[in-house]
Structures are given as structure tokens and as C-alpha cells.
C-alpha positions in Angstrom: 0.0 0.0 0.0 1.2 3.5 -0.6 2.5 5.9 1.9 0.7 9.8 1.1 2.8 12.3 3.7 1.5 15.1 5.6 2.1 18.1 4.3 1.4 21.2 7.0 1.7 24.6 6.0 1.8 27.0 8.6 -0.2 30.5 8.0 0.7 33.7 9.0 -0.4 37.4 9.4 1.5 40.0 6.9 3.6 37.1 5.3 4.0 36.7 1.7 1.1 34.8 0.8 3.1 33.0 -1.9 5.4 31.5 0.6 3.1 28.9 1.5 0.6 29.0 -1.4 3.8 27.5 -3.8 4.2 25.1 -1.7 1.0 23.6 -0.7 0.2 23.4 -4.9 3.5 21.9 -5.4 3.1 19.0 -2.9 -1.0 19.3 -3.9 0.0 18.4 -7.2 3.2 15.9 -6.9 2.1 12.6 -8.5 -1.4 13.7 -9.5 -1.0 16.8 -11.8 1.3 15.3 -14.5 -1.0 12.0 -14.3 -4.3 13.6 -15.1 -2.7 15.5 -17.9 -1.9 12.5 -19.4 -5.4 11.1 -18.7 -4.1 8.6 -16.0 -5.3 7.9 -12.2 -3.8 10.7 -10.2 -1.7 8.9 -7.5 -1.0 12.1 -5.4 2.3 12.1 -2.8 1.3 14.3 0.1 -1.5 15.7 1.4 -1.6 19.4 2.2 -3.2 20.9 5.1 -3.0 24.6 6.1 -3.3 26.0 10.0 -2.5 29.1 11.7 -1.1 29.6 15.2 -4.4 30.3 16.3 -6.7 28.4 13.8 -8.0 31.9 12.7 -8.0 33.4 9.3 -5.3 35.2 8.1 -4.6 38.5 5.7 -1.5 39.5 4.1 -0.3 43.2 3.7 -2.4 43.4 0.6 -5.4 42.4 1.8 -5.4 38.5 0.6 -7.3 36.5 3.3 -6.3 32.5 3.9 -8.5 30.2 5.8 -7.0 27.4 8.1 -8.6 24.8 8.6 -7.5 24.5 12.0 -4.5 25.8 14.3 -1.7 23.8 15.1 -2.2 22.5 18.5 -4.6 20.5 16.2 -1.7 18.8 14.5 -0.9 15.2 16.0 1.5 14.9 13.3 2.9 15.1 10.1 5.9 14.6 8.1 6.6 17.7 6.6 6.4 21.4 8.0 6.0 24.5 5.5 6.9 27.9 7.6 6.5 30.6 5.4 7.5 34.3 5.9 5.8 36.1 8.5 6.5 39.8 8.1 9.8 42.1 8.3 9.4 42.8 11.9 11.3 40.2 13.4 10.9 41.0 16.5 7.2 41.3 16.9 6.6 38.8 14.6 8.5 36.2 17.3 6.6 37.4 20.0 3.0 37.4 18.3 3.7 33.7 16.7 5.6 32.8 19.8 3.7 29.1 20.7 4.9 28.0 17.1 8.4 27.5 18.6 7.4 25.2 21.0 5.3 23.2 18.7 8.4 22.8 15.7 10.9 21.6 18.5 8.1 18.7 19.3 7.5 18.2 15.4 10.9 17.6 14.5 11.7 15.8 17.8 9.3 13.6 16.7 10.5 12.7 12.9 9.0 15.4 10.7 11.1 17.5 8.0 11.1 21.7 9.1 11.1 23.8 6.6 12.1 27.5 7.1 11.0 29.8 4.1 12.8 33.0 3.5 11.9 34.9 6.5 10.6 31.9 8.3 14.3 30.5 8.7 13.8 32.7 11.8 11.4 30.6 13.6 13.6 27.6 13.4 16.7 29.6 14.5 15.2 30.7 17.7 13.7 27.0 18.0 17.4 26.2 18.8 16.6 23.4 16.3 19.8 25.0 13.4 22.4 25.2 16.7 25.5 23.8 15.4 23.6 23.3 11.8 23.3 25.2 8.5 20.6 27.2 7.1 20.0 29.7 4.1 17.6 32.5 4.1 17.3 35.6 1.8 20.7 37.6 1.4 19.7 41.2 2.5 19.0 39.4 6.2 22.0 37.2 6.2 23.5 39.7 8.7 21.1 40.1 11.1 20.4 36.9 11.2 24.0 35.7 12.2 23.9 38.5 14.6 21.0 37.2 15.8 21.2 33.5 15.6 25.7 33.4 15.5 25.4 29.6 16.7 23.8 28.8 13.0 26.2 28.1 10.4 24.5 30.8 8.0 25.3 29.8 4.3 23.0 32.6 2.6 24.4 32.1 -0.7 22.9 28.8 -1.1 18.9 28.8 -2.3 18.5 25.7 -0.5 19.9 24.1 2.8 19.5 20.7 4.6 20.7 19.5 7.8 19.5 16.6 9.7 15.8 17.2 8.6 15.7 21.0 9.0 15.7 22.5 5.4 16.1 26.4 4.8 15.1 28.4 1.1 16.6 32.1 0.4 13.9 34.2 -1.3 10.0 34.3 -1.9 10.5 31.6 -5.0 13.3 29.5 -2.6 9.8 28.3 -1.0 9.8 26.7 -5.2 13.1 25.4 -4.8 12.6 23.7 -1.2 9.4 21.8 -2.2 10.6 20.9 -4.9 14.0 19.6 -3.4 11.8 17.7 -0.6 10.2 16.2 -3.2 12.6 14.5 -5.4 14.4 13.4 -2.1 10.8 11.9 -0.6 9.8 10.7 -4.0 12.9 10.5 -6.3 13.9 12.5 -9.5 11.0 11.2 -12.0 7.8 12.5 -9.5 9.8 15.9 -9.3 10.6 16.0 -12.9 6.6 15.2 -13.4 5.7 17.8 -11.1 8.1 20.3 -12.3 7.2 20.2 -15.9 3.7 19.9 -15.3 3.5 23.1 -13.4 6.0 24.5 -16.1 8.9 25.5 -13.3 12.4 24.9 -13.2 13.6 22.3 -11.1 15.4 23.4 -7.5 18.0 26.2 -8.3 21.1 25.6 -5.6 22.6 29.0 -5.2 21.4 32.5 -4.9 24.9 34.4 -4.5 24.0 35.7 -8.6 21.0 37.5 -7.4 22.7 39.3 -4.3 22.8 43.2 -4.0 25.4 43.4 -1.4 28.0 45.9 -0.9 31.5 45.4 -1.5 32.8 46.8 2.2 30.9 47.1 5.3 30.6 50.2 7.0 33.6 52.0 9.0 35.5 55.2 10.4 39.4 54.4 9.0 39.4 57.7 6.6 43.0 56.2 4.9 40.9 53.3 4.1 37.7 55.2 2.6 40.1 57.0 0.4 41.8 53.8 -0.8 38.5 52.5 -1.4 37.7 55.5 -3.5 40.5 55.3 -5.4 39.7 51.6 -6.1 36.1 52.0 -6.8 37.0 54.6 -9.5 40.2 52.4 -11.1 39.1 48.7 -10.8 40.2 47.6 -14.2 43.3 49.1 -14.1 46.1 46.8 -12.2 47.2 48.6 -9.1 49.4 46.9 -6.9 49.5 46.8 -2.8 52.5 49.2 -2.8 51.0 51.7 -4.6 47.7 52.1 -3.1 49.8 51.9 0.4 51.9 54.9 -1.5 48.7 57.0 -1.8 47.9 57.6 1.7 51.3 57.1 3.5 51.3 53.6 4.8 53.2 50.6 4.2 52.0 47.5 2.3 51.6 45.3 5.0 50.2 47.7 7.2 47.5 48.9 4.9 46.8 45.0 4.1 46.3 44.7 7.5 44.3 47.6 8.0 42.2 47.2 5.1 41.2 43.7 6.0 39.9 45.0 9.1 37.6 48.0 7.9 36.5 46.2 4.9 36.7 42.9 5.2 38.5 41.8 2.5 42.2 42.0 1.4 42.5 44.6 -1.5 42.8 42.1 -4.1 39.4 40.9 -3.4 38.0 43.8 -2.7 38.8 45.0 -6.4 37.9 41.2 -7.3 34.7 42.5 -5.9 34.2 45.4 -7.6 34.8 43.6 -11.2 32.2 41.2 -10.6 29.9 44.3 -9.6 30.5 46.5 -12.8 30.2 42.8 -15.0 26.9 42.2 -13.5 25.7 46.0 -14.1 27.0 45.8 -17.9 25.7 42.3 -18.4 22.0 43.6 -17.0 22.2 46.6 -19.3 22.3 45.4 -22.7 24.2 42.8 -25.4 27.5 43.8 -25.2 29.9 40.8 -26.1 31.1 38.9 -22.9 34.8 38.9 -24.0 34.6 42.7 -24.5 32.6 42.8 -20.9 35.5 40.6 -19.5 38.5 43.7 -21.2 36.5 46.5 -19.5 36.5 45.1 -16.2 40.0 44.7 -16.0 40.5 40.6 -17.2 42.2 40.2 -20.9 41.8 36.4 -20.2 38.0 35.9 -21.0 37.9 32.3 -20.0 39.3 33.4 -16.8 36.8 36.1 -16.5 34.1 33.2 -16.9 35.1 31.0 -14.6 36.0 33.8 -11.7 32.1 34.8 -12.7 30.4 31.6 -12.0 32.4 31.1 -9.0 31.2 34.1 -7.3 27.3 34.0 -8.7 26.8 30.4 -9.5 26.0 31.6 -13.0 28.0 31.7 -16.0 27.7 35.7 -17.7 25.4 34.3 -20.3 23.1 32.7 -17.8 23.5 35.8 -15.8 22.5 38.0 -19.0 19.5 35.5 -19.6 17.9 35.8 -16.0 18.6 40.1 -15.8 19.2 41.5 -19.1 16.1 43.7 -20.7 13.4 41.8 -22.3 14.5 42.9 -25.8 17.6 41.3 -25.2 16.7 37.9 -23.5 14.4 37.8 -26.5 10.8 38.9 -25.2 7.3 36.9 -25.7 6.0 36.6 -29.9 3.3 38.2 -30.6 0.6 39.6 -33.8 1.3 43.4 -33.3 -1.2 43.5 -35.7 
């Protein structure tokens, strides 16, 4: 006889409805959707069940209502646990949704998979349950959060995470990506494949460090070091060597090495590494122009090197880049009758 897992998605006020809407009609649809496109029986995976903290409706910040159908002291169990976002107030959001935490530490204790969605990484993080484990959420929190949370091993340029049954997505679509990811490992590669093409998605993207908006240096007071960061930020493709940015403001190469490290963050190679990868992304979002010529005006003659430095640090080759961010008209927009 078949095994069909529980599937709970857990509601929230002012989340982002799609956080647990994706998921519940991915798992909804997982061995049943693909089959009655094809005129078969469906034989569904999961079942899908949606509660709130308090069993109450729900509304997200523009004004979509979702109705429970219960809360989740109601839950005797299940296998799987969707926590979507909840809100960009952290704090408050914690406190209002506080018995959930209880609740996942008891869920998980007792065998189910915890997933944390974007945002809702938080919830597990102050269950204690990612202690001493990794987890993933969207990059522009991937500070706070390991401020917050510093005994998590934060690895926010992954889309996905999984550690011993706690699973973590970066993003609004990551919530894609980790039901989808749960269910080629619950079901193997053909269900998701089914799913995936029958829903017409991708199947679960691994890293999210191409999609990141974050700033080459963190903020600081060293003035020798703003200047040299100036300097760098306006002469990135030239090549510029450790002595002679030390030259510029008086210091000596170690020292500024040293010093730079500490106000930035990164040694002044990669900081101008950095920087590179910055303007490439910038040009390769703007329009056509010719990777290899892309690759001279940033500062690297050798474009295959230029490539493979560019994938490493967005998981995306520059094409691929150019074919998730560049304009419509140059990705090649939808055909239509303009008459």
C-alpha cells in the first residue's frame, strides 16, 4: 500500500502569501497533476493541510485572506512542515507567533522534516533546532540573522539548505526550490521532474549568490581606508598593486593590508575582485554587449578566466547571468501579432 505524507503549511499574518501557497500546490499536485494531464489515475504524494497559530483566518499586507482549517495545536502529526515568511518585523513577529516554537521543536523531535521559508528561517533559529547546523535565508538578512542566531552556520548564498531534517530556502520563490527539493528526495527524480514540468517551473535552483545586491565593504571610520576605497572603486580595471595604493595615503603595504582587511573585510585584491564582478553584472544587466569585450572592460584580458571567476562568485556563467537580468529585448521577449 502507498505511503501519502502530511504536508502542514503553517499560516501567517502580513507574510508573503506565496510562501506557503507555492508550496502547498507543489506537494498538492506531486504525482497527481502530471498523471491527469496525461489522462491517467492521479496517485498524489502528500496531502496538504493549512493551519495558523491560532486556527484563525489570516490577511497578508495586501489584503489577501487564507482560511485554516484548523490551528496547530490540532496537528498530531505530520511529516513535513511549510513555515512561510511572516513579516519584516522580526521582532514582533516572534513574539506574536511565539507558541509555534514550542510546537516545531516537538514536530521535529518527533520525525518530521522543518522547513524555514525565506523569513521563516527565523522561527527555526530561535527553536534552537539549526544550533550547530546550517541554514539559508534571503541575502539582505544574512547579517542580522547571524547576529541574531551566531550559533547557526549561516550559508546565505545557497537557495537551499539541509541539515538533519531541517531544510532552509533564500527568497520568496526559494519556497519553489525547497518543495521541490523535498520532493525529489521523498519521491525520487521522476515524480519531481513530473511535477516540475507539469507546473511549467524549473527544477530546484542551488545557489542564490548571482542575485545578491550586497555591498563590496561594510561600514567603517578608517578615513586612509575610505580613500583607498575610492580610489579603487574609481580604477578597478586598471592593475594597481598593494604598494602603490599603500603609496597614496602614506602607509606601508603590509600595514595597509592589515588595516584594510579589518575595515573592509577583504584584502585589496578581493575587494577590487569585488568590484569587477559588480560592474560585470551591471554591464551584463544593461544590454548585449559581447562577454569577451565585458570581461577587457573590467579589468580581465583572459576571458575564459573572467568566466570561470564569474560563476564562481554568482553560481551563474555571464550568459546565464544575462539570460535571468538583461532587458526583455535582449533575453528575446514573448512573440506576438502586433497587428
Amino acid at each position: 500500500m502507498r505511503t501519502i505524507l502530511d504536508v502542514t503549511i503553517v499560516l501567517f499574518d502580513d507574510g508573503l502569501s506565496s510562501t506557503a501557497i507555492m508550496p502547498a500546490e507543489i506537494f498538492f499536485s506531486a504525482g497527481a497533476l502530471w498523471n491527469s494531464l496525461h489522462s491517467r489515475p492521479a496517485a498524489p504524494e502528500f496531502r496538504v493541510r493549512a493551519v495558523s497559530v491560532t486556527g484563525r483566518a489570516v490577511r497578508s499586507p495586501y489584503s489577501i485572506g487564507l482560511l485554516p482549517v484548523g490551528g496547530i495545536d490540532d496537528v498530531e502529526r505530520t511529516d513535513i512542515i511549510i513555515v512561510p515568511t511572516s513579516g519584516m518585523e522580526i521582532d514582533a513577529k516572534l513574539i506574536e507567533n511565539s507558541p509555534l516554537i514550542p510546537w516545531l521543536r516537538r514536530h521535529h523531535a518527533q520525525g518530521a522534516h522543518v522547513v524555514g521559508v525565506c523569513m521563516g528561517a527565523a522561527y527555526l533559529a530561535e527553536a534552537g533546532l539549526l544550533d550547530g547546523r546550517i541554514g539559508t535565508t534571503h541575502w539582505a538578512l544574512a547579517e542580522e540573522f547571524a547576529r541574531r542566531w551566531p550559533a547557526v552556520n549561516w550559508r546565505t548564498e545557497m537557495f537551499v539548505t539541509e541539515d538533519s531534517r531541517l531544510l532552509c530556502s533564500g527568497g520568496v520563490c526559494g519556497s519553489m526550490d525547497v518543495s521541490l527539493y523535498l520532493v525529489e528526495k521523498l519521491c525520487g527524480h521522476e515524480i519531481a521532474v513530473q511535477c516540475a514540468k507539469a507546473l511549467l517551473l524549473p527544477m530546484p535552483r542551488i545557489l542564490q549568490s548571482g542575485y545578491a545586491v550586497v555591498p563590496v565593504s561594510r561600514a567603517h571610520d578608517d578615513a586612509r581606508i575610505r580613500e583607498v576605497e575610492a580610489y579603487l572603486q574609481a580604477n578597478y580595471a586598471r592593475d594597481i598593486s598593494t604598494a602603490d595604493l599603500a603609496a597614496r595615503v602614506g602607509m606601508g603595504a603590509r600595514t595597509l593590508a592589515r588595516h584594510f582587511k579589518s575595515a573592509t573585510g577583504h584584502m585589496p585584491a578581493a575587494y577590487v575582485q569585488a568590484l569587477r564582478i559588480t560592474a560585470a553584472k551591471a554591464m551584463l544587466e544593461r544590454d548585449g554587449t559581447p562577454v569577451q569585450t565585458i570581461s577587457a572592460a573590467v579589468g580581465y584580458e583572459d576571458v575564459a578566466f573572467f568566466r570561470a571567476l564569474f560563476k564562481r562568485a554568482t553560481g551563474m556563467t555571464p550568459a546565464q547571468y544575462r539570460a535571468h537580468f538583461a532587458p526583455l529585448a535582449v533575453r528575446g521577449g514573448p512573440v506576438y501579432d502586433a497587428a
